[in-house]
N, C-alpha and C positions, 0 to 999 in steps of 0.2 A: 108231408115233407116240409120242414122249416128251411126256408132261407139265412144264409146267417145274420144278414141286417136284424132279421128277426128272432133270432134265438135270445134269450133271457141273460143275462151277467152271469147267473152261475152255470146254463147251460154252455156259452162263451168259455167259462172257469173251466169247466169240465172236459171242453173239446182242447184247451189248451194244455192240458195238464195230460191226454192222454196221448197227446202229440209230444211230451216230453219224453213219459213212460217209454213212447213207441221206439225214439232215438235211443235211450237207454239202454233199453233192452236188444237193439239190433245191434247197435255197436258192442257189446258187451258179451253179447252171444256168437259174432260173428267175429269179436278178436281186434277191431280197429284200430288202429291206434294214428290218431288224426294228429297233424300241429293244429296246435293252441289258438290260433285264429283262424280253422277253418271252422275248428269244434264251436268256440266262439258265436262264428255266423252262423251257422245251421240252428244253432238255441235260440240265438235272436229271430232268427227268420220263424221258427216255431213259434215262437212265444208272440210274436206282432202279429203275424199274416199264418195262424194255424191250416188257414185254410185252403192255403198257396203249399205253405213252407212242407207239410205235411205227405201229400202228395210229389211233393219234389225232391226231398229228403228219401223217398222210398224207391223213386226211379233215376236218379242221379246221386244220393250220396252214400248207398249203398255200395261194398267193396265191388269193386268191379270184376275183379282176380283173383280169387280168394288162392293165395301160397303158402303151403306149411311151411315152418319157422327150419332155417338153415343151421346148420351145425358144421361150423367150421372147421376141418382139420387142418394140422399142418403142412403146407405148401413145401413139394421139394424144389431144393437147392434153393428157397427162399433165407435170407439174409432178415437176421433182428432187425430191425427199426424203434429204436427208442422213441416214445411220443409221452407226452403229457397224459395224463386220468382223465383227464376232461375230453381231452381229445375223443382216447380211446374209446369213452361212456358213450360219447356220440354218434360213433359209428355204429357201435354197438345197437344204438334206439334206431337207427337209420337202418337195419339188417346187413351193412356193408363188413366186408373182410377188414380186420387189420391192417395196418400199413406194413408193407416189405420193399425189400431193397432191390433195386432190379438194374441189369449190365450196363443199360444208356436205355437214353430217349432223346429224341431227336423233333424239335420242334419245324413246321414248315410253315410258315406265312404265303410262300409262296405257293402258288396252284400247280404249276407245273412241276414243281418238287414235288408236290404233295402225289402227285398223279404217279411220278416217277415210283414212285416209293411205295403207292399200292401196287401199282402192278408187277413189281418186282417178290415181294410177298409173295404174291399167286403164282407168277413163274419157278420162284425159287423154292416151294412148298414140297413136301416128300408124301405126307401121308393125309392131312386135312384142310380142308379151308371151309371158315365159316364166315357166309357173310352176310350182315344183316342190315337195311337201309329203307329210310323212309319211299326215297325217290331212287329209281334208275330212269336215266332218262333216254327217248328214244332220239339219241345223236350222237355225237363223234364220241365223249367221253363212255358215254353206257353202252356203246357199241366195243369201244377198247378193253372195257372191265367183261363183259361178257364175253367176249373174245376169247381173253386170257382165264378163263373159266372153264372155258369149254378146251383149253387146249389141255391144263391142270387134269382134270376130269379124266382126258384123252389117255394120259401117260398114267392113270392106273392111280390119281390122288380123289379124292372121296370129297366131293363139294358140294354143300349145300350153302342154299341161297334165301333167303326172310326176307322180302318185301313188303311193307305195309297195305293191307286193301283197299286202303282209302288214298295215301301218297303214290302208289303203284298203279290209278287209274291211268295216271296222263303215258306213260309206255307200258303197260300190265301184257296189254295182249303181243306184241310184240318182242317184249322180255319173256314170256314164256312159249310162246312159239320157236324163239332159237332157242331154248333149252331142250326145249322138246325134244328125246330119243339121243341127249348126249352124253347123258349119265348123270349129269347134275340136275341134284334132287333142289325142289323149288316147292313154298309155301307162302301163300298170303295169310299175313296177320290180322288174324278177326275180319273177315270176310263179313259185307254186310247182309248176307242170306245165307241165315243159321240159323240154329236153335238158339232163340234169344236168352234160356239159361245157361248158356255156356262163355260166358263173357258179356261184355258190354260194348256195342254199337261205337261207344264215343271213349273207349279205351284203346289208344294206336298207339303204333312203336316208334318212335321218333330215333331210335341209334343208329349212330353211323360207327359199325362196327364188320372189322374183317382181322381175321383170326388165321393163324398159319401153325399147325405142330403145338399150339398150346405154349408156342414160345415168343413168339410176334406178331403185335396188334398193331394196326391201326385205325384211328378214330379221330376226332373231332368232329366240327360243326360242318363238314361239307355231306351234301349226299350225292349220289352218284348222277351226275347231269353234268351239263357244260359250266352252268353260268356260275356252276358253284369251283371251277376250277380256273374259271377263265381271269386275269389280272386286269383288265382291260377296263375302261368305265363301263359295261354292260354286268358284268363280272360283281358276285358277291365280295366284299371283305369279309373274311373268314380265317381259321385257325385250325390244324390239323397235326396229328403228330405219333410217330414209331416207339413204341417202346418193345423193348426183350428184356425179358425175366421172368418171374412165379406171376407179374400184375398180367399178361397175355392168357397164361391161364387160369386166370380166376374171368376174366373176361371171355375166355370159352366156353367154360362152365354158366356164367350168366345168358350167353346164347344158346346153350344145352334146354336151360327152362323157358328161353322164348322159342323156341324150336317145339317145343313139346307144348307150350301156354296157347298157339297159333289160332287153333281151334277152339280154344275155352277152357284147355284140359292142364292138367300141370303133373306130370308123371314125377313124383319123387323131386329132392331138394334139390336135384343136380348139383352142385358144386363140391357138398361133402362124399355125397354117394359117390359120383363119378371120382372123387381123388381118391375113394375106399377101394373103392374097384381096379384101380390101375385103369381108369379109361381115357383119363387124360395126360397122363406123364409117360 
């Protein structure tokens, strides 16, 4: 066994060279498509430190998720939106939908609006609620959104619930204890006792997203806990906001493939299937 101090220049050459191959051929084969300065560092890191970079590039910058490629179809009762080429191209590399026009949106700075105005969603919901979040937290606020969850649920609405397994430590066992036997369906995101080919340990879901009929979302940066609603100096500054239109159902369709991704698995594109289907309008 050689040490590397002690390998030769060309065997040095050799190990560098197939720690390039190695990237090549994994990203290429598995479909990558990295921005320009992550791709950047991974080459550099090979090509310096083959004998770090190499091993680390195989266990960290490997896709973590591998998703077939979405096909977008036309959103009903969605509205043109003129945009520039440039624009468009970009979403496009980014796998994001198109731009459409949607009825209002409603920005909240405020926590206590913002609060207002989720749990009005869930009350006000007919047929679905989706909702997916890093944190629920065990206190006044994650008591109030579970609450109104369970009462949804109650009157015969269909709600599932996406907690992260790593963010959903600090109330997990209590968040899913009151769910327990109330009809709403509940999944932790990449759980970290799993089949370690099914995902990746240090890929977690950071969206604050809640979905009602595929026609009103709300989202931004808060997650379900107090401090993230609270105004107060203890209180996050943060930003959250309603919209209604085709953009809430494209954002149930995005929670359809973390719904399904939870586990490691990714059932179909969701967003084109589900609007082929009739499963979301």
């Amino acid at each position: 066994m050689h040490w590397p101090l002690s390998l030769s220049p060309l065997q040095h050459a050799m190990f560098v060279l197939v720690g390039l191959l190695s990237y090549v051929m994994v990203t290429r084969i598995g479909g990558h498509h990295r921005h320009p300065s992550a791709a950047i560092a991974w080459v550099l890191l090979i090509a310096l430190l083959p004998y770090l970079g190499l091993p680390l590039f195989l266990v960290f910058g490997t896709r973590k998720l591998v998703r077939p490629p979405r096909r977008f179809a036309p959103v009903a009762r969605a509205s043109p939106v003129e945009a520039p080429g440039w624009a468009l191209q970009l979403l496009a590399a980014f796998d994001v939908p198109p731009p459409v026009g949607n009825r209002s949106i409603e920005f909240h700075e405020d926590g206590a609006a913002s609060l207002r105005a989720l749990l009005a969603i869930v009350e006000q919901a007919r047929e679905r609620v989706d909702v997916c979040t890093y944190v629920i937290g065990d206190d006044e606020v994650g008591q109030a959104v579970l609450s109104a969850l369970v009462r949804s649920a109650q009157r015969g609405v269909r709600v599932r619930v996406l907690v992260d397994a790593i963010g959903g430590l600090r109330g997990a066992r209590r968040t899913f204890a009151m769910l327990h036997g109330t009809g709403v369906e509940s999944r932790r995101f990449m759980p970290v006792l799993r089949n370690p080919v099914r995902g990746r340990t240090n890929l977690r879901d950071h969206r604050k997203l809640v979905v009602a009929d595929g026609e009103v979302a709300w989202s931004g940066g808060r997650n379900l806990a107090t401090e993230y609603f609270d105004d107060g100096e203890k209180g996050w500054i943060d930003l959250s906001f309603v919209v209604r239109g085709p953009l809430a159902l494209q954002a149930q369709a995005l929670l359809e493939r973390d719904w399904h991704a939870a586990h490691g698995r990714v059932a179909g594109s969701g967003f084109a299937e589900g609007i082929e289907a009739g499963a979301y309008v």
